[in-house]
PAPADREN-721611 format. One line per field, with one value per residue (C-alpha): residue number from 1; x, y negated, z; residue in one letter. Coordinates in steps of 0.05 Angstrom, whole numbers, always signed. Each point is the difference from the previous one (the first is absolute). Layout:
k [NUM|...];
X [X|...];
Y [Y|...];
Z [Z|...];
r [A|...];
This chain:
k [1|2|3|4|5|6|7|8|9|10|11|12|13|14|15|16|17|18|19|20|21|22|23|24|25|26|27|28|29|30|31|32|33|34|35|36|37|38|39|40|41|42|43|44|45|46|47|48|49|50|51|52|53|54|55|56|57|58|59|60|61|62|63|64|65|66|67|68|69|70|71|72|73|74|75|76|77|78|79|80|81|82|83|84|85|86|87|88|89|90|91|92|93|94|95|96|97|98|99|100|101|102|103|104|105|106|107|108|109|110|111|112|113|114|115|116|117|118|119|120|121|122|123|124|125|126|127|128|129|130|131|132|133|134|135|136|137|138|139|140|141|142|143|144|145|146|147|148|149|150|151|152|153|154|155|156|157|158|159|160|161|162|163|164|165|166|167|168|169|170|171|172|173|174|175|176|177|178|179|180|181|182|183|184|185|186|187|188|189|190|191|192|193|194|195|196|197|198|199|200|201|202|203|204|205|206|207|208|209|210|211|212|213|214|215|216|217|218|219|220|221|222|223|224|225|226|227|228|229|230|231|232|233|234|235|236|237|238|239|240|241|242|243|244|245|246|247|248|249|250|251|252|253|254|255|256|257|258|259|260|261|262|263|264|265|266|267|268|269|270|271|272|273|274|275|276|277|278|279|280|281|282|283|284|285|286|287|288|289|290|291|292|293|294|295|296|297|298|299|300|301|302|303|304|305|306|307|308|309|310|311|312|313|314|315|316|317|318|319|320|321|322|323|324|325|326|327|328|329|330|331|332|333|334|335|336|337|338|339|340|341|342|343|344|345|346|347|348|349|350|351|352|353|354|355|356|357|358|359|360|361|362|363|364|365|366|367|368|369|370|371|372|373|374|375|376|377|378|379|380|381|382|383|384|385|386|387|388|389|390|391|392|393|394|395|396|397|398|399|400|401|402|403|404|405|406|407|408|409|410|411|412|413|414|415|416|417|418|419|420|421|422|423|424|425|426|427|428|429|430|431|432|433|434|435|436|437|438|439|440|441|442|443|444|445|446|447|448|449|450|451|452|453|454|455|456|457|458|459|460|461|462|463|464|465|466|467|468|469|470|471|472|473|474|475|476|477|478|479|480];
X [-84|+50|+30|-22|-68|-9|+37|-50|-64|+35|+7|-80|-26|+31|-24|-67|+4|+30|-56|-54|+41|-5|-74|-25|-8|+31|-60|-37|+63|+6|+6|+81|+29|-9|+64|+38|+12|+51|+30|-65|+15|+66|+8|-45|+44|+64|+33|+50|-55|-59|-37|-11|-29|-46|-25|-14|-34|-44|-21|-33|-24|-14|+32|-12|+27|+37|+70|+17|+78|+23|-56|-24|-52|+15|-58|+31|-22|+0|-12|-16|-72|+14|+70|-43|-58|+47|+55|-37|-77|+12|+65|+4|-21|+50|+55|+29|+68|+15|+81|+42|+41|+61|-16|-28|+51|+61|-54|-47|-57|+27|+14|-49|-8|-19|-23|-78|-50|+21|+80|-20|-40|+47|+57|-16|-33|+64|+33|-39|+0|+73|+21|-55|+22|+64|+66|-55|-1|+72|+14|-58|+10|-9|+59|+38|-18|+18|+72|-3|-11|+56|+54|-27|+9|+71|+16|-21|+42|+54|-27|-75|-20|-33|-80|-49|+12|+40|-69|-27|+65|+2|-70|+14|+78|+1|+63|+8|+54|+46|-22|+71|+4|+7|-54|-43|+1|-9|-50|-33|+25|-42|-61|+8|+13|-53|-44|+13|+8|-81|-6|+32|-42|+28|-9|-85|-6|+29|-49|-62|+36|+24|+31|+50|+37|+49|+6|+14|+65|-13|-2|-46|+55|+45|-68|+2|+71|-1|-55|+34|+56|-44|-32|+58|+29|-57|+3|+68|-27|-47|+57|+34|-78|-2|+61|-7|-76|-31|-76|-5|+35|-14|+42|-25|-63|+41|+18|-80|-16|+43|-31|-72|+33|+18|-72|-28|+49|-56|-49|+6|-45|+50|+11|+72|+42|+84|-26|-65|+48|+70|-71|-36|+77|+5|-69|+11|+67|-46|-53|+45|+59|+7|-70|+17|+71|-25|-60|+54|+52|-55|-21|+63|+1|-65|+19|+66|-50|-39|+50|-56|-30|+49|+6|-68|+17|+63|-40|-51|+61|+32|-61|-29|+57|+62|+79|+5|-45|-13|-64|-53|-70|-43|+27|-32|-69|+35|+24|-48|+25|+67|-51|-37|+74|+9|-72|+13|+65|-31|-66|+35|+58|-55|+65|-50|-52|-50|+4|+28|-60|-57|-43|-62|-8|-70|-47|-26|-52|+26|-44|-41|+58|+15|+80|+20|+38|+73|-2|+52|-14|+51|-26|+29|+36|+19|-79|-8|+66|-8|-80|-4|-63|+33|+64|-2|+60|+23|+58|+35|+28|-36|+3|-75|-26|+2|-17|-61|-11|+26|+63|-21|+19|-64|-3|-35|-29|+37|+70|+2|+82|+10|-76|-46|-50|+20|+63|+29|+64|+36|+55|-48|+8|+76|+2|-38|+42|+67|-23|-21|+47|+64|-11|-7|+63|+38|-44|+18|+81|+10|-18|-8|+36|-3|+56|-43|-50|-72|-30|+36|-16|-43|-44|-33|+17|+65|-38|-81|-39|-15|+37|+27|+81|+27|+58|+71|+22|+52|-13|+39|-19|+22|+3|-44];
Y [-868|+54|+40|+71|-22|-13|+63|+27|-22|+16|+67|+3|-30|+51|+59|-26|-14|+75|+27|-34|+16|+80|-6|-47|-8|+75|+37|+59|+47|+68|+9|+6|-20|-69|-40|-42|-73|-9|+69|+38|+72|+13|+20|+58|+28|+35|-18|+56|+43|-52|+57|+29|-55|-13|+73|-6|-64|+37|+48|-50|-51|+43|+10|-76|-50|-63|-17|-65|-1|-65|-56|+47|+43|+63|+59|+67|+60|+71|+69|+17|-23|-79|+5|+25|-43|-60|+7|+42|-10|-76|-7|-63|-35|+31|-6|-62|+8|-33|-26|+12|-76|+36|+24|-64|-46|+42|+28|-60|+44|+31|+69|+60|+12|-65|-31|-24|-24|-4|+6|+63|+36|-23|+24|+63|+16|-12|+37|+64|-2|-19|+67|+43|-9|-25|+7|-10|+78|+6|+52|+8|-9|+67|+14|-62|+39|+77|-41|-27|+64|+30|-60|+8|+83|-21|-44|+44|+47|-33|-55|-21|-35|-62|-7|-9|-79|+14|+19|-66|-44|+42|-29|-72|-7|+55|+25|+54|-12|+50|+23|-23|-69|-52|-52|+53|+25|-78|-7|+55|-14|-65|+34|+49|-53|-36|+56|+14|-73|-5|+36|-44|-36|-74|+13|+23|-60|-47|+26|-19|-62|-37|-60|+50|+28|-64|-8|+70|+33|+81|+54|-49|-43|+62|+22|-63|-7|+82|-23|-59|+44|+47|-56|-23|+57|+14|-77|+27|+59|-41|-59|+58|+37|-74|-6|+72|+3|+30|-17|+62|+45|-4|+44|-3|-44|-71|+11|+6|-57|-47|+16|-14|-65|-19|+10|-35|-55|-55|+25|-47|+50|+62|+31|+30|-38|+20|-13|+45|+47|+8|+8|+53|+46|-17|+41|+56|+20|+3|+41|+36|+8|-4|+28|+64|+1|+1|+54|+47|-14|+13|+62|+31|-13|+30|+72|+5|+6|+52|+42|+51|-47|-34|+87|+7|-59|+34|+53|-28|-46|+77|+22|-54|-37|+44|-26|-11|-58|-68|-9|-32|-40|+49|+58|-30|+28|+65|-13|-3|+1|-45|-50|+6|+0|-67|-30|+22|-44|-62|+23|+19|-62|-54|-46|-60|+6|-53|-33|-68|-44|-16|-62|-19|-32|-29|+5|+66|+40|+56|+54|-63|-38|-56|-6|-64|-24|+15|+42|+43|+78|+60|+58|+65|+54|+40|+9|+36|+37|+26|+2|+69|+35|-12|+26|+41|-11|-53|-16|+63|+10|+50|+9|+39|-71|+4|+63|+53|+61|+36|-52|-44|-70|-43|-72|-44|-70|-22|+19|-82|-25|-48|-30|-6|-47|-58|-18|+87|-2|-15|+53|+57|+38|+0|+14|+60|+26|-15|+41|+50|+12|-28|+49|+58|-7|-6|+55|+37|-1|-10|+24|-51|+15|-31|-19|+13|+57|-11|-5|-63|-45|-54|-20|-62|-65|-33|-59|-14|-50|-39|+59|+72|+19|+62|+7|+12|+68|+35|+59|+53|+14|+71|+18|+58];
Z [+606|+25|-51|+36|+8|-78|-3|+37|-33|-76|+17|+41|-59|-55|+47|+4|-80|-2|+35|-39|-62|+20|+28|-57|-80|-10|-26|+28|+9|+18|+82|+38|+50|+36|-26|+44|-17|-52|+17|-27|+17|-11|+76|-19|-51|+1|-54|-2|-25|-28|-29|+77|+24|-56|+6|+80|-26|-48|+58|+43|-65|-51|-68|-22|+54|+7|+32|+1|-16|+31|-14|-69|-6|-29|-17|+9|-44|+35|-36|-66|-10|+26|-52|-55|+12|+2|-51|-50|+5|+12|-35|-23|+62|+32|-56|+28|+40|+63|+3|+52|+17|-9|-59|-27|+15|-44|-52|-5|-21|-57|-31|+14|+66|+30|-53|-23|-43|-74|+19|+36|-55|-64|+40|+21|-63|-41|+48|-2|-80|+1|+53|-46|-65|+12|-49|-57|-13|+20|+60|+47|+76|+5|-29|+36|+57|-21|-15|+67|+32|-43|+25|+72|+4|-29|+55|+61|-28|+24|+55|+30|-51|-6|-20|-55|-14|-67|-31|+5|-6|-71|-12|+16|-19|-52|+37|+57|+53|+24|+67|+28|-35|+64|-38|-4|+71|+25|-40|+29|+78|-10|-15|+53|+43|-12|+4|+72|+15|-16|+70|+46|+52|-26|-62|+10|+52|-50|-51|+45|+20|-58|+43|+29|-69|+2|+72|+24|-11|-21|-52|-41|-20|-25|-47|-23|-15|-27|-53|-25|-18|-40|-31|-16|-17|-47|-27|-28|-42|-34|-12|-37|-29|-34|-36|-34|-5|-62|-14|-37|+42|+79|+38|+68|+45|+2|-75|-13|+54|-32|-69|+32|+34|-75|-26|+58|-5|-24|+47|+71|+40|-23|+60|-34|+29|+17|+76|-12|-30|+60|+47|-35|-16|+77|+17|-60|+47|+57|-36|-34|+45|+74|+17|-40|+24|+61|-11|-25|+64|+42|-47|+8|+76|+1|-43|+55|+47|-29|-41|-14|-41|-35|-21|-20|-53|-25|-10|-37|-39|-18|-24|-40|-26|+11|-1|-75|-11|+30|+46|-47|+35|-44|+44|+54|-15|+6|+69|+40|+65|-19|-19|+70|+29|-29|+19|+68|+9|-20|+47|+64|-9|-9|-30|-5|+60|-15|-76|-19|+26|-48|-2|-20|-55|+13|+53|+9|+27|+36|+38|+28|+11|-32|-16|-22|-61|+22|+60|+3|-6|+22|-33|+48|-40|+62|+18|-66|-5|+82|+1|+36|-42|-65|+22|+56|+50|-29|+49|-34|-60|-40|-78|+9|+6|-83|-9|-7|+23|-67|+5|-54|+18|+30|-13|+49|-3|+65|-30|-17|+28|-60|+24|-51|-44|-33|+35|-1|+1|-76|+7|+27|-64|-1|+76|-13|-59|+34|+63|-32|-47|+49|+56|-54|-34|+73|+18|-71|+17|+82|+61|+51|+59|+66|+55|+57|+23|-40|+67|+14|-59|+15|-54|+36|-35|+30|-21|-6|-1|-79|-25|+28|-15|+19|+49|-18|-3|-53|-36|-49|-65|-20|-69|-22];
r [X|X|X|X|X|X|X|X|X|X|X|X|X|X|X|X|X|X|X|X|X|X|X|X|X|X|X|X|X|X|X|X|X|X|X|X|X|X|X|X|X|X|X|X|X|X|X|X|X|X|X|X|X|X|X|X|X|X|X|X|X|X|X|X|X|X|X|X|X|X|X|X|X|X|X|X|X|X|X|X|X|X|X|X|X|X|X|X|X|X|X|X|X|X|X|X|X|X|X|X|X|X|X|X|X|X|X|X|X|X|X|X|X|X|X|X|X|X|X|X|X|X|X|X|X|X|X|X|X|X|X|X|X|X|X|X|X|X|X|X|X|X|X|X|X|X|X|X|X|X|X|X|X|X|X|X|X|X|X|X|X|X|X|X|X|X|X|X|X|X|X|X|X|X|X|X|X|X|X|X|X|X|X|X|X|X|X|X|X|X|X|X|X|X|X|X|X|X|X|X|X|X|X|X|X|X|X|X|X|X|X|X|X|X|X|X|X|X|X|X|X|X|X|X|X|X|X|X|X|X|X|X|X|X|X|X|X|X|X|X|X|X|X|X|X|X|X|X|X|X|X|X|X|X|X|X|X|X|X|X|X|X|X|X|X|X|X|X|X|X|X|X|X|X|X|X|X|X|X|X|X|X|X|X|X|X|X|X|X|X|X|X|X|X|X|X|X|X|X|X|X|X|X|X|X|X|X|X|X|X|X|X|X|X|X|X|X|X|X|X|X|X|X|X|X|X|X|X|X|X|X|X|X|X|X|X|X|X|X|X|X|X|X|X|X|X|X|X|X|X|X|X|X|X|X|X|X|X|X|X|X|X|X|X|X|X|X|X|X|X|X|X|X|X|X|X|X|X|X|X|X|X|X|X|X|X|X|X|X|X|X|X|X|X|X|X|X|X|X|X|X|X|X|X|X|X|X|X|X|X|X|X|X|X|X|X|X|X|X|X|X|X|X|X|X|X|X|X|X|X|X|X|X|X|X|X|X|X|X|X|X|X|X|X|X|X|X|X|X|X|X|X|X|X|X|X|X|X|X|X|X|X|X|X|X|X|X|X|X|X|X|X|X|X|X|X|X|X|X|X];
């Protein structure tokens, strides 16, 4: 038979099976979108801004639907009550997490983030006591921060200093770098890298089709090649964490993982493993580093447009806290509208749009549909941080959104960017302290001054689409 004619009927007979696939054996899901053969409905989404498309979606299937994202199903959440009826009321269905390829083939389903099952929950429960308690009553992070803060002020008194990383390289390595050190700053360029990397087309169409991440040349292969570095980067630190470990006196999170990997050493199912371990410091820098590094570039980008804010806080900074005395988190109860300042960044930049995709983790019963063990589920934190009744005008940046009519600060049940349930994110309560305490110590000492007319700064992400970075711009910091 002729070579194009079994050509042919190959590729007839895997549409046909794709199209019985999509029609057939999936469950009763939620409505969407008829999906094309093998494409699904990727034609229907721009993926320069996912988060768009999904909300256009939402208006014509409701806020529970279905996209298929090359031949998988995936349910979309949209708006508060479908998040919280999902991820908190049915939690542990919904606890599962769905891998990206990319992600699977250098990480292998380790660490935190993409992680499951028993490696997922005795991971990330180490890892919360471990950044809670950590330094066995030594310094708290607090204070790691406040230090931070300190070294931070000192350097943008003489250049535009680098970000908040050093906080959680002093939790993992025990060490700080010096903002200027070259290791450091490639460490960091990788991350950031990598970071804006997750938003290329090849890299998202690679991710819903597996086959193409070693036949397509693109920005995947430099992620891949930037996170062997770290991990092997980080493979080094614990090489050198082994030779001077002291049972009895853990200095940082690898010197207290490689004390649990000693207790665990007879135990075959241990999931403490060195691999486990160059994984999980891999996610902590992401939780802990580049997504507040980049909440406070895009703070600061935010405050040059709106001098009369960034004001209001030094006036709140002068009053509260003063010039003598480092910014402290229990002065945040005392500033009210600060605190709203800082809610509304992280509201109005919407860093991650939709969260890292859940999974079920059983078949499940969904307002009458019927998900299936394994479906994929993208949970939209955009819905809840724009939805219009909660915060009015929510295309504009307004610190009001957080606060009452007597100026006490308002919390609000949609104010969810690190996601929430079982899988919220592990570094959400040192993201929150190094915003809040970051921006009032630069806040406390400088005032930000921009290059170019207010009215011409663009705050609208240079880059959008799995996550939202700022555009370049430069800025001044004069002493006060």
């Amino acid at each position: 038979m002729d070579p194009t004619v079994v050509l042919v009927l190959c590729l007839s007979c895997f549409l046909l099976f794709s199209l019985w696939k999509q029609s057939h054996g999936k469950g009763n899901l939620p409505p969407g979108p008829t999906p094309l053969p093998i494409l699904g409905n990727i034609l229907q989404i721009d993926f320069k801004d996912i988060s768009k498309s999904l909300t256009e979606l939402s208006k014509v299937y409701g806020p529970v639907f279905t996209v298929y994202l090359g031949m998988k199903p995936t349910v979309v959440l949209h708006g508060y009550e479908a998040v919280k009826e999902a991820l908190i009321d049915l939690g542990e269905e919904f606890s599962g997490r769905d891998s990206f390829p990319l992600n699977a083939k250098v990480n292998k389903g380790l660490g935190i983030i993409f992680s499951n099952g028993k490696r997922w929950k005795d991971t990330r429960r180490f890892s919360l006591m471990t950044l809670r308690n950590f330094g066995m009553g030594k310094r708290s992070i607090e204070e790691r921060v406040q230090e931070e803060a300190r070294c931070l002020v000192e350097e943008l008194r003489k250049t535009n200093g680098a970000a908040p990383c050093n906080v959680i390289c002093s939790v993992i390595f025990q060490n700080r770098f010096e903002y200027r050190d070259s290791e450091f700053l490639n460490l960091m360029g990788k991350f950031n890298e990598n970071f804006r990397n997750a938003n290329s087309l090849t890299i998202q169409i690679c991710n819903m089709f597996p086959i193409l991440l070693d036949l397509l040349p693109g920005k995947h292969k430099k992620s891949i090649k930037n996170t062997t570095y770290i991990k092997n980067y980080a493979l080094e630190k614990v090489k050198e964490h082994q030779e001077s470990l002291d049972i009895n006196n853990p200095r940082d999170f690898i010197d207290c993982f490689l004390i649990r990997m000693e207790q665990e050493k007879h135990n075959p199912q241990s999931e403490f493993t060195i691999d486990n371990l160059l994984v999980t410091v891999f996610d902590l820098f992401i939780a802990g580093t580049e997504t507040t590094s980049t909440t406070l570039r895009y703070g600061l980008l935010i405050l040059l447009k709106h001098p009369e804010v960034a004001a209001k806080v030094q006036e709140e900074i002068e009053r509260v806290i003063g010039r003598d005395r480092s910014p402290c988190m229990q002065d945040r109860s005392r500033m009210p509208y600060t605190d709203a300042v800082v809610h509304e960044i992280q509201r109005y930049i919407d860093l991650v749009p939709i969260s890292a995709p859940r999974a079920t983790i059983c078949d499940v019963k969904f307002r009458n549909y019927h998900i299936p063990k394994g479906t994929p589920v993208l949970p939209s934190l955009t819905s809840m941080l724009n939805d219009n009744k909660e915060f009015p005008n929510p295309e504009e940046f307004d610190p009001g959104h957080f606060l009452d009519k007597s100026g006490n600060f308002k919390k609000s049940d949609y104010f969810l960017p690190f996601s929430t349930g079982k899988r919220v994110c592990v570094g959400e309560g040192l993201a929150r302290m190094e915003l809040f305490l970051f921006l009032t110590s630069i806040l406390q000492n400088f005032k930000l001054k921009s290059q170019v007319d207010p009215e011409h700064i663009d705050t609208t992400p240079l880059v959008s689409g799995i996550g939202r970075v700022p555009r370049f711009y430069k800025l001044s910091f004069i002493p006060v």
